[in-house]
C-alpha positions as CSV (number, residue, x, y, z in Angstrom):
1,X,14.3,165.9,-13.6
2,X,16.0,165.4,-16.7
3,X,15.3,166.8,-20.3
4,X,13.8,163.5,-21.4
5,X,11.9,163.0,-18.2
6,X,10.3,166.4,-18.7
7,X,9.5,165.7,-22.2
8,X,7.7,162.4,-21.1
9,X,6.1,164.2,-18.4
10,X,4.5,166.9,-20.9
11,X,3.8,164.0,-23.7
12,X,1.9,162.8,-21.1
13,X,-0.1,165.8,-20.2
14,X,-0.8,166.6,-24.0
15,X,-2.3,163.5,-24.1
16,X,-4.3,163.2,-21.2
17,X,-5.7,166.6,-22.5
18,X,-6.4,166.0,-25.7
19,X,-8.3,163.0,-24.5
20,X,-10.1,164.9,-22.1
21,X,-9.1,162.4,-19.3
22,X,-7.7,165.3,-17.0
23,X,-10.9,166.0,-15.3
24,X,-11.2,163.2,-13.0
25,X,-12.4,163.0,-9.5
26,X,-15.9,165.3,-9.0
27,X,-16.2,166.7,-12.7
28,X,-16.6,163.7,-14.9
29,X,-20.3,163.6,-16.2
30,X,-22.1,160.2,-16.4
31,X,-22.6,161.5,-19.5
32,X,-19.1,162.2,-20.5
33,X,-19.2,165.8,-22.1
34,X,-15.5,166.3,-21.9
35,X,-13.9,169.1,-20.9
36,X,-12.8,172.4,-23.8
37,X,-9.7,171.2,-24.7
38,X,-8.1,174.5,-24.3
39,X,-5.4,175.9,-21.1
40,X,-2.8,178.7,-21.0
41,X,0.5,178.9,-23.2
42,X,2.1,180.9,-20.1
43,X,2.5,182.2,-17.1
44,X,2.4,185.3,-18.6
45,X,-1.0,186.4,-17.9
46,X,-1.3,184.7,-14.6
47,X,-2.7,188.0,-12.8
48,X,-5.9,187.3,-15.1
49,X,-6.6,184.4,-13.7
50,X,-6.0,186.6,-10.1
51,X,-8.3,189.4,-11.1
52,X,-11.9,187.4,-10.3
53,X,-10.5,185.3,-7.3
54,X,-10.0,187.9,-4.5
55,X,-11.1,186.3,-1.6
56,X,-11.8,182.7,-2.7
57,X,-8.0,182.7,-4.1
58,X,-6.2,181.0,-1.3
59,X,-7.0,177.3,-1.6
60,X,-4.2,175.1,-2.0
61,X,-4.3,171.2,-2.6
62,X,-5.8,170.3,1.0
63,X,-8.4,173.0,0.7
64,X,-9.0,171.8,-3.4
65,X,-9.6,168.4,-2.1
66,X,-12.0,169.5,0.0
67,X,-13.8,171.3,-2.5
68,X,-13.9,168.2,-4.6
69,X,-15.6,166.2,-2.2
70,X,-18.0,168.5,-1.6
71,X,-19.1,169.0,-5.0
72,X,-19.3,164.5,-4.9
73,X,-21.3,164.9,-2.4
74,X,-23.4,168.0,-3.6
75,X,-23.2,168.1,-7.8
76,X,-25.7,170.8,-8.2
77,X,-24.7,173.0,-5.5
78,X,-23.4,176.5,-8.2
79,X,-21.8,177.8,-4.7
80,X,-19.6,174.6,-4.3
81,X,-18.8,174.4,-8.7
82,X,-18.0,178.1,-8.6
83,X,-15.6,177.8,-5.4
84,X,-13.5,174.8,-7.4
85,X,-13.5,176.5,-10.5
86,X,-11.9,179.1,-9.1
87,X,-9.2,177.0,-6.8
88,X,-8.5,175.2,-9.8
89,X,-7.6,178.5,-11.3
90,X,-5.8,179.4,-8.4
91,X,-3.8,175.8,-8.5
92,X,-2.4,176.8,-11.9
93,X,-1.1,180.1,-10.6
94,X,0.1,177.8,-7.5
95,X,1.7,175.2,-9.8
96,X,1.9,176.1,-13.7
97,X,0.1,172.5,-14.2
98,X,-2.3,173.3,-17.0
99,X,-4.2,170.4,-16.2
100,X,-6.1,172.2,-13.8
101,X,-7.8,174.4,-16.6
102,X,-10.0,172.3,-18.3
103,X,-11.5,170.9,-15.1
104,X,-11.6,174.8,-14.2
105,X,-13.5,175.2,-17.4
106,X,-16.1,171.7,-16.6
107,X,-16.9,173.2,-12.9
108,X,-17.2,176.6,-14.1
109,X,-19.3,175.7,-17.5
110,X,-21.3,173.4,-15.7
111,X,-22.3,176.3,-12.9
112,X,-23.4,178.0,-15.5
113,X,-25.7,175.4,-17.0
114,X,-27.5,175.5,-13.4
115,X,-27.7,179.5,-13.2
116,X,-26.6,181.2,-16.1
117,X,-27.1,184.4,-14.5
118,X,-24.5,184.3,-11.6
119,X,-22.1,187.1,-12.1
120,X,-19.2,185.1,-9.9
121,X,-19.6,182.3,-12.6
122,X,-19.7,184.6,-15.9
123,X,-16.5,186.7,-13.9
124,X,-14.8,182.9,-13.3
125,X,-15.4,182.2,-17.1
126,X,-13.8,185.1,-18.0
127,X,-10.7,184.9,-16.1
128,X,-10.5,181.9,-17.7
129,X,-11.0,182.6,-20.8
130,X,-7.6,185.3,-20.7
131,X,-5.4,182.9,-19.2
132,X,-6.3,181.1,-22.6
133,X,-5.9,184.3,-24.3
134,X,-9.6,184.3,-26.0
135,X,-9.7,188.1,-25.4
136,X,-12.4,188.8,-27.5
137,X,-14.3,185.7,-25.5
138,X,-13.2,187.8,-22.4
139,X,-14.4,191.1,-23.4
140,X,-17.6,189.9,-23.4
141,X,-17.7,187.7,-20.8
142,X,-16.4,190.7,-18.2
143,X,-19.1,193.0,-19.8
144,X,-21.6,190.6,-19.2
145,X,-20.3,190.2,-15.5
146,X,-20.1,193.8,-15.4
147,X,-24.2,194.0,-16.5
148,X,-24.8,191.3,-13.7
149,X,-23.0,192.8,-11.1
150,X,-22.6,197.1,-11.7
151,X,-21.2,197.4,-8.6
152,X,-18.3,194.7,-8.6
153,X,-15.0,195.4,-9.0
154,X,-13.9,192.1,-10.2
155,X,-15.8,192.7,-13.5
156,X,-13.5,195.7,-14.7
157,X,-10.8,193.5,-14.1
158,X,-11.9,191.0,-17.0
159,X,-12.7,193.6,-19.2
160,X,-9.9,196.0,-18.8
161,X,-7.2,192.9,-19.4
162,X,-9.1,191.9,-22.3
163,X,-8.9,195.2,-23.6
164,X,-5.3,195.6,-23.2
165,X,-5.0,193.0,-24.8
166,X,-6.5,193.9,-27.9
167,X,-4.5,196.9,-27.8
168,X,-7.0,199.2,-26.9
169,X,-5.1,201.1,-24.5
170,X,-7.3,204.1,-23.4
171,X,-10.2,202.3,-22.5
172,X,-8.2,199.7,-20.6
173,X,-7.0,202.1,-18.4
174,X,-9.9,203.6,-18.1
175,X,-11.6,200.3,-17.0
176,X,-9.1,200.1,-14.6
177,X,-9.2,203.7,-12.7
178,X,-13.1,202.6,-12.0
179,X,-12.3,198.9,-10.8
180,X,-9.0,200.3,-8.4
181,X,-12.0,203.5,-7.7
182,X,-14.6,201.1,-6.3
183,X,-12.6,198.4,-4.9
184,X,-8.6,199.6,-4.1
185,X,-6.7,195.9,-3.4
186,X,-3.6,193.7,-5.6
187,X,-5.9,193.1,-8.0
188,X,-6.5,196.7,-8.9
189,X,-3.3,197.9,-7.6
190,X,-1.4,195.4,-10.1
191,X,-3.0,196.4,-13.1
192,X,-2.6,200.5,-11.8
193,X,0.8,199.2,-11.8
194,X,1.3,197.1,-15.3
195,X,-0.9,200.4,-17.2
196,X,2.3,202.4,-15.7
197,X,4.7,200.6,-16.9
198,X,3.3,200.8,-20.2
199,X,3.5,204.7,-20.2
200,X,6.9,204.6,-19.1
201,X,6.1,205.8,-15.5
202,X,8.2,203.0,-13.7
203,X,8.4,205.2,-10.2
204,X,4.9,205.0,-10.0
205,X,4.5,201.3,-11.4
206,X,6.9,200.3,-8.7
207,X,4.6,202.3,-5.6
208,X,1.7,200.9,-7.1
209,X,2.6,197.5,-7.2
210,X,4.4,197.9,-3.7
211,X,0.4,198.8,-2.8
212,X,-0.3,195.3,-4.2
213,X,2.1,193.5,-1.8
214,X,0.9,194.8,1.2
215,X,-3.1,194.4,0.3
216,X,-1.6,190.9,-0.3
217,X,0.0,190.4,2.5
218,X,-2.6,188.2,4.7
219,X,-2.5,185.6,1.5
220,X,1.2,184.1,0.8
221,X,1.2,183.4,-2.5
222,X,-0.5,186.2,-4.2
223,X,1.8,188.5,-1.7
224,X,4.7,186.3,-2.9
225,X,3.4,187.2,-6.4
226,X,3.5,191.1,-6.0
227,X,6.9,190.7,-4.4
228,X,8.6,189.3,-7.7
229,X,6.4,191.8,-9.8
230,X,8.6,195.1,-7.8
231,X,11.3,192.4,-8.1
232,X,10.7,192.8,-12.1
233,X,10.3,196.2,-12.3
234,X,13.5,197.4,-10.7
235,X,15.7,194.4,-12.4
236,X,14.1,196.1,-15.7
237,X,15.7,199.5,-14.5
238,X,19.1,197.9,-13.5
239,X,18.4,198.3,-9.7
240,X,19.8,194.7,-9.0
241,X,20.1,195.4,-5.0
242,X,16.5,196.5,-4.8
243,X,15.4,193.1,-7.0
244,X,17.4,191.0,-5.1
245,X,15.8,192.0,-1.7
246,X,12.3,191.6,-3.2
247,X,13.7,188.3,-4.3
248,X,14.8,187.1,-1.5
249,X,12.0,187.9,0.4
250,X,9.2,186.5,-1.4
251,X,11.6,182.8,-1.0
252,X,11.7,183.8,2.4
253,X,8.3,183.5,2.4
254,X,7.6,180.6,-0.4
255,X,10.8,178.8,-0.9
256,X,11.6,177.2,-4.3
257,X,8.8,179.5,-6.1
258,X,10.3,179.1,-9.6
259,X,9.4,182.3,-10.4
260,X,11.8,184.1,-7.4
261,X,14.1,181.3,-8.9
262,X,14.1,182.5,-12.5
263,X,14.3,186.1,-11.7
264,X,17.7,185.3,-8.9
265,X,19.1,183.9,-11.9
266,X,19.2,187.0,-13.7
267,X,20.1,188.6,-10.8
268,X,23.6,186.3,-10.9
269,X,24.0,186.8,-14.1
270,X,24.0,190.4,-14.0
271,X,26.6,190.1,-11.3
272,X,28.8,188.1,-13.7
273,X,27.7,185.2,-11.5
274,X,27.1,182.8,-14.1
275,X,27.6,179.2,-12.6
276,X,25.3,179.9,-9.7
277,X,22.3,181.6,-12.4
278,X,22.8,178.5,-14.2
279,X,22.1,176.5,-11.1
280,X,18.9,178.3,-10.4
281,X,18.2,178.4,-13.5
282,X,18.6,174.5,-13.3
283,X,15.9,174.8,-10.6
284,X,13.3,176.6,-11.7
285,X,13.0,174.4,-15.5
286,X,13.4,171.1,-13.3
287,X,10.6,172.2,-11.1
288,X,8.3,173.3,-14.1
289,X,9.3,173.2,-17.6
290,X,7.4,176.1,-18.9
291,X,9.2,177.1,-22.0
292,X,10.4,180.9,-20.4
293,X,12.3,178.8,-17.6
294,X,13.7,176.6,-19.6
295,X,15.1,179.1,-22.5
296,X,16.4,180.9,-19.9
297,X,18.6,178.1,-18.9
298,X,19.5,177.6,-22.3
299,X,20.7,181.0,-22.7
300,X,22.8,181.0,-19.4
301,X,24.3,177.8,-20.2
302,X,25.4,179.6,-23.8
303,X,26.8,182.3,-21.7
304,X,28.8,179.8,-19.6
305,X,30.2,178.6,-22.8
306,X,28.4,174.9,-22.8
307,X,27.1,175.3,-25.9
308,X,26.1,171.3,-26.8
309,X,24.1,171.7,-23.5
310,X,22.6,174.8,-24.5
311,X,21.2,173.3,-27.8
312,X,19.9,170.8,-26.1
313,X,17.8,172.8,-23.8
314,X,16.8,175.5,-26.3
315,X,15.4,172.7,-28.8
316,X,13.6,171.0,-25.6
317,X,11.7,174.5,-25.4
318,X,10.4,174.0,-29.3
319,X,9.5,170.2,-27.9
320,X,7.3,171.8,-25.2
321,X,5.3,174.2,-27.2
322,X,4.7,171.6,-29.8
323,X,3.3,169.2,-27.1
324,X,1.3,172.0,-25.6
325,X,-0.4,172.9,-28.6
326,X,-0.8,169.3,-29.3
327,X,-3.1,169.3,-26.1
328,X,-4.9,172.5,-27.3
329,X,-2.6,175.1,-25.1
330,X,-2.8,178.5,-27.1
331,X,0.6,180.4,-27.7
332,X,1.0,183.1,-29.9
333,X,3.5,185.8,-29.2
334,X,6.4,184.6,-26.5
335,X,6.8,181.7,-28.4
336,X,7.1,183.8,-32.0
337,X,9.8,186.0,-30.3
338,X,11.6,183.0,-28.5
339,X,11.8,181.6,-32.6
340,X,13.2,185.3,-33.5
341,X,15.6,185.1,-31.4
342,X,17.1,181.8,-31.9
343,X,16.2,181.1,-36.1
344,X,12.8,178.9,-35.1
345,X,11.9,177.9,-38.3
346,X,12.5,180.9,-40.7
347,X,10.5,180.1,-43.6
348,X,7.4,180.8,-41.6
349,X,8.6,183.3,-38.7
350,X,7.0,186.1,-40.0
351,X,3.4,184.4,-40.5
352,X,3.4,183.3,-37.2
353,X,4.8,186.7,-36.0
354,X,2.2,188.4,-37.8
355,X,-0.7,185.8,-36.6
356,X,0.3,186.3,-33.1
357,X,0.7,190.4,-33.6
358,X,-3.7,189.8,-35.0
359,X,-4.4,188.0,-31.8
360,X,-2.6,190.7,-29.3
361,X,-2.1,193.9,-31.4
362,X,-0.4,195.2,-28.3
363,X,2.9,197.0,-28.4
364,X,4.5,193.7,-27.5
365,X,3.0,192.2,-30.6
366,X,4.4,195.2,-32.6
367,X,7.6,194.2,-31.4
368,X,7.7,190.5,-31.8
369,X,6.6,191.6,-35.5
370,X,9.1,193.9,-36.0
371,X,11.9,191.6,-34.5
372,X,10.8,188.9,-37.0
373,X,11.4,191.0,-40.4
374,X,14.4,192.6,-38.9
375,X,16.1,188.9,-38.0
376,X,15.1,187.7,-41.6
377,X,16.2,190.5,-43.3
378,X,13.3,192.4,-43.5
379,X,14.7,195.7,-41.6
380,X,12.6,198.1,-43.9
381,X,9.3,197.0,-43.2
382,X,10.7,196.0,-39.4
383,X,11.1,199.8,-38.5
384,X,7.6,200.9,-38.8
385,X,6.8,198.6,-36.5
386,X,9.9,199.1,-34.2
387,X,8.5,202.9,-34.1
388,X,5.1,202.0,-33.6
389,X,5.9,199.9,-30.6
390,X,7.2,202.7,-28.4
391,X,4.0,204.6,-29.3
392,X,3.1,204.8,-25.2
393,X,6.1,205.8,-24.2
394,X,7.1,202.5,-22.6
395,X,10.9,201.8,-20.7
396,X,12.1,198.8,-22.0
397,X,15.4,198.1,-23.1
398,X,14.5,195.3,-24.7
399,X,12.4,197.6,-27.2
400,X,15.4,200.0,-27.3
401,X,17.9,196.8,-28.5
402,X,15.3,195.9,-31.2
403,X,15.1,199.2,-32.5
404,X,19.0,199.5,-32.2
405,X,19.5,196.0,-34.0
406,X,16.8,197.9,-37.1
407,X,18.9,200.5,-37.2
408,X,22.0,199.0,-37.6
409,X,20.9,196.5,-40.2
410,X,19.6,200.1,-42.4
411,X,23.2,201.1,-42.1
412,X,22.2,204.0,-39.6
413,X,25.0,204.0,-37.7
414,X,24.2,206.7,-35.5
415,X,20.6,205.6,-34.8
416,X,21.8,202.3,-33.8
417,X,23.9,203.7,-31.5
418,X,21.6,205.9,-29.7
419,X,19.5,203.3,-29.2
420,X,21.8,200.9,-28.3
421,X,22.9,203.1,-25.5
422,X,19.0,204.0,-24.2
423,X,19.2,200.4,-23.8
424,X,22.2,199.8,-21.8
425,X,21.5,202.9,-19.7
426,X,18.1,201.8,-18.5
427,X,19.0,198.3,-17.9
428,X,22.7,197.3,-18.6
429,X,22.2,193.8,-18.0
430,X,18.4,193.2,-19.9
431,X,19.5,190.3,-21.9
432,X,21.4,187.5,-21.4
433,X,21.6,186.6,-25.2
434,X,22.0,190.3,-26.5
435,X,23.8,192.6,-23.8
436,X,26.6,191.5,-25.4
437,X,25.4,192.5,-29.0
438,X,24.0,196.2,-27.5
439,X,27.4,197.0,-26.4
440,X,28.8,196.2,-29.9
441,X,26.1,198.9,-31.0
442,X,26.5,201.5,-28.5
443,X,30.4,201.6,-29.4
């Protein structure tokens, strides 16, 4: 699909949502109350949308048909609402087409209407409401779930995302200890895993998320999921021959997922491969044009030294987060460090980098603030921040580079260095765009 054919595409669905017309089929109300004109920015924080689906997580179009022609034939059945709600949920993890959040929202909103007390349908809501990145909305949707249901797992789920989230770190993982305590599966196996990570323990991030992909294994997509999660972790610690076997496997088993897709890419890339990442690259955008597949494009076709093609695709990612917030999609900090990165609109970088850090005062947000001041010139407020995002202890070059770029632009030579060379030595390949710039610094 072409650049122009994508943006028509997305045009489209901003429009559709904003006019609520998205719902369709068994969810329009005689009465017409529309649908929250709200979905997900990303992708991001698809294993939210995971944590309340457990086993009603495997329907796929024919089985979300189905579901829609049961709930025509049976409107008030909560049973038959909740069980669409969630496939629609599942459909976006399926397909990144955030049209199927609002008519998530209508099914699961209007469950609720019929039996407000249903702990499956207050869990549902809140799954929802992180893929949208309400945390706070989530937090207490996932302690209300948790009220209704003490002995669910799929509660602790909601509330221990929502709290990471919020950068509350310590009670996150504790919220997720009790959920993988009462009910060990990829759901709490994944977030075991993503807590390690945090800390810096990627040995035990990887065995815990290699738990996830076998408790995943009768379902193919959420096992094709874990898959590119280990896939992740060891690309992040320069393993490439370990990633690339996860890799392959999960399109073994799901061919063309455009995630597997976006993650070979960097695979070829690190191998100096560059005309065959920019082909999967190519792929994975055409397939969906999220804004993370198709900046990545951009970047490799920058690399391959096409640089009118690579404007072209890195303003097209600028076009899509415009249209998705025109049709009420939330965004806050991938897009603020995507405009860091490239010069998005300077005058205002830091605001947004600072609204987004409020939303998710995570370490990642401390980062994407940090990154901001440093690339306007800004490096002595930026290194606060830069310090204050490796507060957990967390291995990630990217972090490293940040704080090595800081450095540097303070005239601390030696710092910059140092860091510059943490960097490269966990992951010698962790950027595309600024490999090249780390090794300058680690000289």
């Amino acid at each position: 699909m072409r650049t122009r054919s994508r943006l028509a595409l997305l045009l489209a669905l901003a429009g559709a949502l904003s006019a609520g017309a998205l719902l369709g089929g068994a969810l329009v109300e005689r009465g017409g109350s529309g649908a929250e004109r709200r979905a997900a920015a990303t992708v991001a924080a698809n294993v939210a949308a995971e944590a309340a689906l457990g086993g009603y997580g495997a329907a796929g179009a024919a089985d979300t048909v189905a579901l829609e022609r049961q709930v025509l034939a049976t409107p008030n059945d909560v049973r038959a609402l909740t069980l669409i709600g969630y496939a629609y949920l599942q459909r976006w993890r399926e397909t990144a087409d955030a049209s199927f959040l609002p008519r998530a929202n209508e099914a699961l909103r209007r469950a609720r209407r019929l039996e407000p007390d249903d702990p499956l349908v207050v869990t549902g809501l809140g799954s929802l409401a992180l893929t949208q990145h309400e945390f706070r909305r989530a937090l207490r949707l996932g302690r209300e779930a948790r009220r209704l249901a003490p002995y669910s797992a799929r509660p602790l789920g909601i509330v221990g995302d929502a709290l990471l989230e919020l950068g509350r770190y310590e009670e996150a993982f504790a919220a997720f200890e009790r959920m993988n305590a009462l009910k060990p599966n990829l759901a709490s196996y994944a977030r075991i895993a993503y807590a390690r990570e945090l800390l810096g323990d990627i040995d035990g991030a990887v065995s815990a998320m290699r738990l996830a992909v076998d408790a995943a294994s009768a379902q193919r997509e959420p096992a094709v999921w874990a898959r590119v999660e280990v896939a992740k972790l060891e690309l992040g610690r320069g393993r490439l021959d370990a990633a690339e076997r996860e890799l392959r496997a999960a399109l073994a088993l799901l061919p063309g997922y455009v995630f597997a897709e976006e993650q070979l890419a960097r695979v070829e890339a690190a191998r100096g491969r560059i005309g065959r990442a920019v082909a999967r690259a190519r792929r994975a955008a055409e397939s969906v044009p999220l804004p993370q597949l198709v900046a990545l494009h951009g970047e490799l076709l920058e690399r391959a030294g096409r640089p009118a093609q690579a404007r072209r695709q890195l303003a097209t990612v600028g076009a899509i987060d415009r249209l998705l917030a025109a049709g009420g999609i939330r965004t806050d900090l991938e897009p603020a460090l995507f405009q860091a990165d490239h010069l998005v609109g300077r005058a205002g970088l830091v605001s947004r980098a600072r609204a987004a850090r409020a939303a998710r005062p995570t370490v990642y947000g401390d980062d994407t603030l940090a990154w901001a001041l440093a690339r306007t010139g800004q490096c002595e407020e930026a290194l606060p921040w830069a310090q204050r995002s490796l507060r957990l202890g967390t291995q990630d070059a990217l972090l490293f580079f940040h704080r090595a770029w800081i450095e540097d632009c303070l005239g601390r030579t030696a710092a910059a260095r140092t860091w510059a060379r943490r960097a490269l030595q966990l992951n010698p390949h962790f950027s595309v765009r600024w490999e090249p710039i780390a090794r300058r610094l680690a000289v």
